[in-house]
N, C-alpha and C positions, 0 to 999 in steps of 0.2 A: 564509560558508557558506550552504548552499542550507536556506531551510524547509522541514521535510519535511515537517513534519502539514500544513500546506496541501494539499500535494500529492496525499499518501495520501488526506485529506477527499473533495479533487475528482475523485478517481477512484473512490474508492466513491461518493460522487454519479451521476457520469456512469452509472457500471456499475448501481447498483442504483436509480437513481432515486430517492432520497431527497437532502435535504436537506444538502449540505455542513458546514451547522453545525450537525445534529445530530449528527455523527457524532464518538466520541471515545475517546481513544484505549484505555479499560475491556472497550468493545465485543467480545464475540467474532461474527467475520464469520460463523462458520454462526445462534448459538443467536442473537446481538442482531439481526444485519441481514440473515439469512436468505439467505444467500454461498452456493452451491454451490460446488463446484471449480471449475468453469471460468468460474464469475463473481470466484471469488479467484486465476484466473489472468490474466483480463482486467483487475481492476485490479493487480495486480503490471507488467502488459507496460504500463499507460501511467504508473505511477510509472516503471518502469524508462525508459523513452524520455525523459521529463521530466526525470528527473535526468541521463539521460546525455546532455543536452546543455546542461545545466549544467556538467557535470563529464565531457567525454569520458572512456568507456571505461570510464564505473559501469556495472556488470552486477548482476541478481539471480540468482545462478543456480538453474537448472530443479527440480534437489534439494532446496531452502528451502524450497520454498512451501508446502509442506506441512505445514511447522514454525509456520506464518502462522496461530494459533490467533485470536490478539487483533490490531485496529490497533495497538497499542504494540508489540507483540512483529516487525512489519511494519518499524515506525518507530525500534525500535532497531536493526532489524537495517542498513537503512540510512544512518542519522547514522554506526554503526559504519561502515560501507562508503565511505563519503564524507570522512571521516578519514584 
């Protein structure tokens, strides 16, 4: 099975320019790492591609993301998904 916190980590890296391993999984993306929406949909769209070619045909769908308070709540949703 695929790592996911890796993954999750290096997309909010990429996206908000911080530190990959500061980033963990307690964090909420608006109040800790300062996420807009469309910065917690940019990284959703590059975990989502990462995984899904790990695992053809993992999708996050469009309606989730919003549920996407904390990295962990990110990261169970898809360990769930990848099961």
């Amino acid at each position: 099975m695929t790592d996911v916190l890796p993954v999750i980590c290096q997309a909010v890296a990429t996206v908000l320019e911080v530190p990959a391993d500061s980033v963990v999984p307690a964090q909420h993306f608006a109040d800790d790492l300062a996420a807009d929406s469309l910065a917690l949909v940019e990284i959703v769209e590059i975990v989502e591609e990462v995984l899904s070619n790990a695992r053809p045909g993992f999708v996050i769908d469009d309606v989730d993301v919003d549920g996407f308070v904390t990295v962990q709540l990110l990261l169970d949703y898809c360990q769930a998904r990848l099961q």
